[in-house]
C-alpha positions in Angstrom: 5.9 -146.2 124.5 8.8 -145.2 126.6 10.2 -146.6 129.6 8.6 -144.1 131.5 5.4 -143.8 129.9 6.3 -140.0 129.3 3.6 -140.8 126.5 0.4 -140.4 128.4 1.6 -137.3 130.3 0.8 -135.4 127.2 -2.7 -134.4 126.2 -1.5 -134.2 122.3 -0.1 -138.0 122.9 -3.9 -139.1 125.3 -6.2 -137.6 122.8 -4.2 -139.7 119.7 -4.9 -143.1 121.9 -8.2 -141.9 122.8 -9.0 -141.4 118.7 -7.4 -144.4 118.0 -9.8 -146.2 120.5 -12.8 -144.3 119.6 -12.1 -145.0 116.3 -12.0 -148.8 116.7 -8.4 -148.9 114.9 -6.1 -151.8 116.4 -4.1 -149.6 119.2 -0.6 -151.6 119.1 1.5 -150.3 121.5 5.5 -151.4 121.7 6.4 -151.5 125.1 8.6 -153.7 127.7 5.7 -154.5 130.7 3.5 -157.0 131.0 -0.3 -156.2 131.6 0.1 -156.8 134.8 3.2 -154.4 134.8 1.1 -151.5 132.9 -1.6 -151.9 135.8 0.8 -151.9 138.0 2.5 -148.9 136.6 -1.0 -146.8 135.9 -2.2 -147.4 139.5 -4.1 -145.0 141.6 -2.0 -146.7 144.7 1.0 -145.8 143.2 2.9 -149.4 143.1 6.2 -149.4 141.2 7.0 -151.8 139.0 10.8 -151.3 138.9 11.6 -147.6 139.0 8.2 -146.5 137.2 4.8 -145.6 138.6 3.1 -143.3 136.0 -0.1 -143.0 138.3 -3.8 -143.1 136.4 -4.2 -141.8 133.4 -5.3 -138.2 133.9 -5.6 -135.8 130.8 -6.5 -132.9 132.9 -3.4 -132.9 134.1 -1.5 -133.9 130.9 0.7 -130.8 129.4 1.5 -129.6 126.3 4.4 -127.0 124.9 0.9 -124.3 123.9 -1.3 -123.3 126.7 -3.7 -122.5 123.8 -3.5 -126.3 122.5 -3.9 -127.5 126.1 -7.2 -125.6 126.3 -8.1 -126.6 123.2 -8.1 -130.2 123.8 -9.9 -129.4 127.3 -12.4 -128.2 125.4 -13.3 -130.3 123.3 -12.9 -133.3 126.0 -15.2 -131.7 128.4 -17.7 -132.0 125.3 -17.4 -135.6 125.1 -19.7 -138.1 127.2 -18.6 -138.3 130.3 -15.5 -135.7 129.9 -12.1 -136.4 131.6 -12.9 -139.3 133.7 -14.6 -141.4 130.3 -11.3 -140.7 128.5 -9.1 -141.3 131.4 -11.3 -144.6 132.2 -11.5 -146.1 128.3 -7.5 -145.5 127.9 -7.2 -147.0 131.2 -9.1 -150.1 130.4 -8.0 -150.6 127.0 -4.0 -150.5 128.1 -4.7 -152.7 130.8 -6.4 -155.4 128.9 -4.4 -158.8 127.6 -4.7 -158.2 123.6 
């Protein structure tokens, strides 16, 4: 992941964790924080840790170049159990979790 965890401000780069996860493959990401520096960083109460604060994870808001893949994926999210915030949530959780 980057620095700035650019990464999960894209709904193409959400929906591959979210597969991954759903999927029950081993998600392995590379990264510089420590769990408690990712929570920190994917806070709703927007602590820093350094110069980052990514905010929660929020794949209604995440962009893409398309406006036709954006929908796409919006789509098809609202047609999973429990739409955005059950995505959101199981990224959240599983990023946040000591491996």
């Amino acid at each position: 992941m980057d620095t700035k965890f650019e990464y999960v401000k894209r709904s193409f780069c959400i929906l591959e964790l979210y597969g991954a996860i759903q999927g029950g493959g081993n998600l392995l990401c590379l990264h510089s924080f420590s769990t408690d520096g990712i929570r920190r960083i994917l806070a709703d109460d927007g602590a820093k840790v350094s110069e980052y604060w990514v905010g929660p994870i929020n794949l209604a808001a995440a962009q893409t170049r398309c406006k036709e893949d954006k929908q796409m994926i919006d789509v098809f999210v609202q047609n999973q159990p429990g739409s955005f915030e059950n995505v959101n949530q199981l990224i959240t959780d599983k990023l946040t979790t000591d491996a």
